[in-house]
BAMARFI-987662 format. One record per residue: residue in three letters; z, x, y of N, C-alpha, C in turn. Coordinates in Angstrom, 1 decimal. Atoms other than C-alpha are relative to their C-alpha. Last residue first. Layout:
N
R; type; n.c3; n.c1; n.c2; ca.c3; ca.c1; ca.c2; c.c3; c.c1; c.c2
R; ALA; Z; X; Y; Z; X; Y; Z; X; Y;
...
REM end
This chain:
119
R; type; n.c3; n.c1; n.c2; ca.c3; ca.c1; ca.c2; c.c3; c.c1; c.c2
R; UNK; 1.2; -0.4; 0.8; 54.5; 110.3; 132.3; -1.2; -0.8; -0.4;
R; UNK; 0.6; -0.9; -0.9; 56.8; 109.8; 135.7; -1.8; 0.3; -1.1;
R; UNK; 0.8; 0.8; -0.6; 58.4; 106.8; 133.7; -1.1; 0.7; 1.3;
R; UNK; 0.6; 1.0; 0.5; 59.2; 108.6; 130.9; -1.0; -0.5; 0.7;
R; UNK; 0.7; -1.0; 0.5; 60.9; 111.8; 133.1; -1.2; -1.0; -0.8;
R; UNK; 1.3; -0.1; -1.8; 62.3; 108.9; 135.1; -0.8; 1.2; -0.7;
R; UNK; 0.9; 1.9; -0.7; 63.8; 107.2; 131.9; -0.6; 0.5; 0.7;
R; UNK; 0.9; 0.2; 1.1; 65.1; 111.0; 130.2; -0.7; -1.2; 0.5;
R; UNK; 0.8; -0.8; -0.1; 66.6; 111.6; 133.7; -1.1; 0.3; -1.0;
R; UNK; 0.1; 0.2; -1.2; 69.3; 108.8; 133.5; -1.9; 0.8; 0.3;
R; UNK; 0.4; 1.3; 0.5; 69.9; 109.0; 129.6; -1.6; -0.1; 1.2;
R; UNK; 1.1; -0.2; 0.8; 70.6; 112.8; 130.6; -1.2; -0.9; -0.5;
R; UNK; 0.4; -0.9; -0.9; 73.0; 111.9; 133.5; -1.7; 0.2; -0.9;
R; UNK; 0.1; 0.3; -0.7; 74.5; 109.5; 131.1; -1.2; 0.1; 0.9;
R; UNK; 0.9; 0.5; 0.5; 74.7; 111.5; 128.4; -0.7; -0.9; 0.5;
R; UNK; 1.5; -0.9; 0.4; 76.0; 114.3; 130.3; -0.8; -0.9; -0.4;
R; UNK; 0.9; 0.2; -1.4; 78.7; 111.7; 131.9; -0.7; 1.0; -0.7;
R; UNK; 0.9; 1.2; 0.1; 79.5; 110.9; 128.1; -0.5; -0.3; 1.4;
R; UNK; 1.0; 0.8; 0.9; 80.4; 114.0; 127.3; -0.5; -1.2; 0.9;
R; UNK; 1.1; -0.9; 0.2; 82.4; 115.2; 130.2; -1.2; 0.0; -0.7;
R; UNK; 0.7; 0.5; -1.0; 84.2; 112.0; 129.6; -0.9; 1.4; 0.7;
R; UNK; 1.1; 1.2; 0.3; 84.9; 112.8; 126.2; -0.7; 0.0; 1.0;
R; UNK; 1.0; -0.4; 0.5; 86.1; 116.4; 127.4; -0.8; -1.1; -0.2;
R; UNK; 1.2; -0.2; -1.5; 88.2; 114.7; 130.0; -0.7; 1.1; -0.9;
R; UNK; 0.8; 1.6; -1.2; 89.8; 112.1; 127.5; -0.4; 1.1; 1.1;
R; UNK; 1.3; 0.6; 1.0; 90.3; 115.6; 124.4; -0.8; -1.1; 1.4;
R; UNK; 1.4; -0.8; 0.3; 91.8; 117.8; 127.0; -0.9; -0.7; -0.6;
R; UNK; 0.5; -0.4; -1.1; 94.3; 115.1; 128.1; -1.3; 0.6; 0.0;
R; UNK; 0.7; 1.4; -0.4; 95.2; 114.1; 124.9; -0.5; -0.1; 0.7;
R; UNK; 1.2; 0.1; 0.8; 96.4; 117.8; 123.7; -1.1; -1.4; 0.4;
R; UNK; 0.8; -1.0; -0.5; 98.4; 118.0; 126.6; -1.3; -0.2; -0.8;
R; UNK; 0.3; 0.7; -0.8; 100.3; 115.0; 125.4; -1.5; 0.8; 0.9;
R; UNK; 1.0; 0.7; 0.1; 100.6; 116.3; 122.1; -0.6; -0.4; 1.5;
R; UNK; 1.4; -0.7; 0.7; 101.9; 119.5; 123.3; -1.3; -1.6; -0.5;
R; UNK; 1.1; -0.7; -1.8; 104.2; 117.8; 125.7; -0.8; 0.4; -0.8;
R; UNK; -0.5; -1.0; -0.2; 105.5; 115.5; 122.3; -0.6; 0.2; 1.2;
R; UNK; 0.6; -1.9; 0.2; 105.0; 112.1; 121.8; 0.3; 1.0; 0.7;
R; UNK; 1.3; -0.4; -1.5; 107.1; 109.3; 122.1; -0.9; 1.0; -0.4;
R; UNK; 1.3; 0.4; 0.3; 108.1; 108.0; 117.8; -0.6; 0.6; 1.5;
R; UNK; 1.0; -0.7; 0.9; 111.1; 110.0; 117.8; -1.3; -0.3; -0.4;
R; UNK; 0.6; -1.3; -0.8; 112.5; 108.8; 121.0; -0.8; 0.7; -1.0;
R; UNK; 0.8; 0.2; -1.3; 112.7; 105.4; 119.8; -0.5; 1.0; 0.1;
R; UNK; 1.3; 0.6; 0.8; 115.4; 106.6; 116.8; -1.5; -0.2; 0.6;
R; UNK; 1.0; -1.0; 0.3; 117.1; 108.3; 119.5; -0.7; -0.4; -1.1;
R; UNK; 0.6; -0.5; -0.4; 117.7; 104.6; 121.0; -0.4; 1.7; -0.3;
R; UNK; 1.1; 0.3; -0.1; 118.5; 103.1; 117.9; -1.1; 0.2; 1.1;
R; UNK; 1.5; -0.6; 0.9; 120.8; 105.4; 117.6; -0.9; -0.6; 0.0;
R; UNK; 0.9; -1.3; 0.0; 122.4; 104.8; 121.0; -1.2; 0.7; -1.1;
R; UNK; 1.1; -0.2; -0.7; 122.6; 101.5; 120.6; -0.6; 0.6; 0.6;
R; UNK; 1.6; 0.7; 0.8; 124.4; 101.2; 117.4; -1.0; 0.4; 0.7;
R; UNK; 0.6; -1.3; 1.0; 127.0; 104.2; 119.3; -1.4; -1.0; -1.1;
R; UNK; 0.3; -1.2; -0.3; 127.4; 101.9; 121.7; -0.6; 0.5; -0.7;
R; UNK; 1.4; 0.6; -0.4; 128.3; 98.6; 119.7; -0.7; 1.5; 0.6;
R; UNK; 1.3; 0.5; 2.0; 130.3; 100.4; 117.6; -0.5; -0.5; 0.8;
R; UNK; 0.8; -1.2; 0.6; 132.3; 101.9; 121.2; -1.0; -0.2; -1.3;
R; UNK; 0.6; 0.0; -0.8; 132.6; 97.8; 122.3; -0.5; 1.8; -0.2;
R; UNK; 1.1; 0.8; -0.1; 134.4; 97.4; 119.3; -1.0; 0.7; 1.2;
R; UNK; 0.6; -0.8; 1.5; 136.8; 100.3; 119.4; -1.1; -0.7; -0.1;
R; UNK; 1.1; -0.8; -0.7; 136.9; 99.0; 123.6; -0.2; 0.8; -1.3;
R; UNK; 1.1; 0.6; -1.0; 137.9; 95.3; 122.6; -0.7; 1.5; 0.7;
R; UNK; 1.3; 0.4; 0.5; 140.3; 97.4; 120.3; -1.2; -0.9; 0.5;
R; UNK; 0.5; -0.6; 0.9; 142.0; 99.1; 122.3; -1.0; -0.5; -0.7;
R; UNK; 1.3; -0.7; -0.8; 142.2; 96.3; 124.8; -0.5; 1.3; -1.1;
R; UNK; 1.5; 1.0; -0.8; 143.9; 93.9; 123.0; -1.2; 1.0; 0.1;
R; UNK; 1.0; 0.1; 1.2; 146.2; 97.0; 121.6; -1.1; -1.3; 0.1;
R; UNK; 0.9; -1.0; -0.1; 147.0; 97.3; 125.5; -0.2; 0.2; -1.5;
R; UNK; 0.9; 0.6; -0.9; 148.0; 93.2; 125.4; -0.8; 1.4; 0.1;
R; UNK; 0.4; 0.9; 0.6; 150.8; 93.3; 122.4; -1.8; 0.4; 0.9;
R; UNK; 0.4; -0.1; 1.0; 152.1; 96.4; 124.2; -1.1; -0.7; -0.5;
R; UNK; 0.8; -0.8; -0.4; 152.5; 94.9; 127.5; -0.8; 1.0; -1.1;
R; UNK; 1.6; 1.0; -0.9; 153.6; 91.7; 126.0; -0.4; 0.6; 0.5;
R; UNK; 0.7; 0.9; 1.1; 156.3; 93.5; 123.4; -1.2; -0.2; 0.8;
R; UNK; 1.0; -0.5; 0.9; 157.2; 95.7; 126.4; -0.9; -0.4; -0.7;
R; UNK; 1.5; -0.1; -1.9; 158.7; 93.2; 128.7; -0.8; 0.9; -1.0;
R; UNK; 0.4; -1.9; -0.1; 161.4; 92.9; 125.5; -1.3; -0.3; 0.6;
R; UNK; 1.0; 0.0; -0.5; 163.0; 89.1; 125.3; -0.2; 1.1; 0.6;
R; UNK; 1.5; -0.5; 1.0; 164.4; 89.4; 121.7; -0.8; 0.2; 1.6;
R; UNK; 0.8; 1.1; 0.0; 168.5; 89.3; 123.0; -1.5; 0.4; -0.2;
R; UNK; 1.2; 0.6; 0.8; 170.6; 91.1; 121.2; -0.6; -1.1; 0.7;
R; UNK; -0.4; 1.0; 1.0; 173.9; 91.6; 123.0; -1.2; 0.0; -0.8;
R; UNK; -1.2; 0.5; -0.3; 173.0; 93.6; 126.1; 0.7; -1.2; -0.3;
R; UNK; 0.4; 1.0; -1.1; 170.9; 96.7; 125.4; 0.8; -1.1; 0.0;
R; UNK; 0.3; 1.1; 0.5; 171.4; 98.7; 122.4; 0.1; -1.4; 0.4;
R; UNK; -1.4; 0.5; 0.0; 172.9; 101.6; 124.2; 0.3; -1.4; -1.2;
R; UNK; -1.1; -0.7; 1.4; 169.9; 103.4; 123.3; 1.0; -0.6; -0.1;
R; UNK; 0.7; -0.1; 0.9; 167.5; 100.5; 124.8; 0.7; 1.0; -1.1;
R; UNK; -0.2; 1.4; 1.0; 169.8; 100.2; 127.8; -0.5; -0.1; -1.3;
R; UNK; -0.6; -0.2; 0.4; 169.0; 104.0; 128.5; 0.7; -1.7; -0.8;
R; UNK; -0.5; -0.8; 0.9; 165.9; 103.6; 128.4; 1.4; 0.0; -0.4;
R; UNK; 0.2; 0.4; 1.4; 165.7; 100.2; 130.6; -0.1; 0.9; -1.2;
R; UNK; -0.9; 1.4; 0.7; 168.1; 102.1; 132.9; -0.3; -0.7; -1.1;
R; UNK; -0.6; -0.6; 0.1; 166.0; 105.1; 133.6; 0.8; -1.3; -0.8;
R; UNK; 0.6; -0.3; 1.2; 162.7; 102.9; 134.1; 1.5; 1.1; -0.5;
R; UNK; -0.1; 1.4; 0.8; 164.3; 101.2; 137.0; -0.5; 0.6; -1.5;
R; UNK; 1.1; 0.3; -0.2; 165.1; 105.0; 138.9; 0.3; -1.4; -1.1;
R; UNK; 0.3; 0.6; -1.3; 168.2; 106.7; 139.7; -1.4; -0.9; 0.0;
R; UNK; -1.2; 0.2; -0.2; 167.5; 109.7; 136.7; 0.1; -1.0; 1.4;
R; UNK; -0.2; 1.2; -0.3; 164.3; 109.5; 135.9; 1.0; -0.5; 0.5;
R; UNK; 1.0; 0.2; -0.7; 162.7; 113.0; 136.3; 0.1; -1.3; 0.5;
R; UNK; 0.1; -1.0; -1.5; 166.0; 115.0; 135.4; -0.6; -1.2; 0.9;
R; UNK; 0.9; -0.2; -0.3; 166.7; 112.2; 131.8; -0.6; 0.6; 1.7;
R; UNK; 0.1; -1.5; -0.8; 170.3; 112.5; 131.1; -1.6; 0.8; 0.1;
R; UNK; 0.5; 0.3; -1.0; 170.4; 108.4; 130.8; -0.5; 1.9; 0.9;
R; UNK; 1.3; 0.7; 0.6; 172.1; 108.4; 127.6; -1.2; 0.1; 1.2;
R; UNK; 0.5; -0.7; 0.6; 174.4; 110.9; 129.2; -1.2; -0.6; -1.0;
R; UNK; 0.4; 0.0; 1.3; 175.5; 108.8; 131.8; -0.7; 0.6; -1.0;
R; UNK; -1.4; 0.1; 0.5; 177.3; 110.2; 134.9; 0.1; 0.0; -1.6;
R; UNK; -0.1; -1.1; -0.2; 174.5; 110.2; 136.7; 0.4; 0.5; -1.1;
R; UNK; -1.1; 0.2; 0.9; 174.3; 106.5; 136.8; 0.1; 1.6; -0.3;
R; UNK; 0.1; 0.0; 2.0; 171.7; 106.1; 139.6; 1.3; 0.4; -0.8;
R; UNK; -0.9; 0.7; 0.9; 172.7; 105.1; 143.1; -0.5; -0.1; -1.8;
R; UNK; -1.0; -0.8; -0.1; 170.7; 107.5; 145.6; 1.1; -0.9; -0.8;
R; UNK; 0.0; -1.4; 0.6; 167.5; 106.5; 144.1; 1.2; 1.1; 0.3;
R; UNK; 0.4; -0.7; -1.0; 168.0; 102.6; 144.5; 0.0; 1.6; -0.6;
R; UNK; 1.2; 0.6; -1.2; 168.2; 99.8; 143.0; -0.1; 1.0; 0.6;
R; UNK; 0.6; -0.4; -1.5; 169.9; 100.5; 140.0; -0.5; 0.0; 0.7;
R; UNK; 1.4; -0.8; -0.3; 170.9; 98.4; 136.8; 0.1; 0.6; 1.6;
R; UNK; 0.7; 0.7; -0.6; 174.5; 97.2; 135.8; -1.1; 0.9; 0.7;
R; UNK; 0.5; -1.0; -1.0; 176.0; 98.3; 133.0; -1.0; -0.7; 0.9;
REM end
């Protein structure tokens, strides 16, 4: 059988080949060659090496997901130590009450010396 070049010369005719979408096309022929059982046995199949090459990649990206997902937990791990908005809030009020404090004591320090040195 000899293959097709073109879309107005496909094999029509063939019922191995009574595929609508492919009918007239390069991929029509290597199907139907493939049921016919192609043309004597020979081993060199274009597939094999396209095959062979997207399980490569499958797993270069099942790998590369285990890495992922390691480095996502270890980033919500991380997050469990930030602090909360309540704590944060909470830490705010406490460092401008200190410093409310310790400018009175200041202020106080300040005015207890000249009150001293007035007496």
């Amino acid at each position: 059988m000899k293959p097709p070049t073109g879309s107005d010369e496909g094999p029509e005719g063939d019922p191995a080949m009574a595929d609508p979408p492919n009918i007239g096309t390069r991929l029509a022929y290597e199907r139907a060659r493939g049921r016919d059982g192609g043309s004597g046995g020979g081993t060199d199949d274009p597939m094999e090496g396209r095959v062979s090459r997207l399980e490569a990649y499958a797993e270069t990206a099942r790998d590369d997901l285990r890495e992922i997902r390691g480095d996502l937990k270890a980033i919500i791990a991380k997050l469990g130590t930030f602090p909360t908005k309540t704590e944060l809030d909470t830490w705010k009020w406490q460092w401008l009450l200190g410093s409310v404090a310790l400018f009175a004591v200041v202020i106080g320090s300040i005015l207890a010396g000249l009150a001293w040195l007035e007496s």
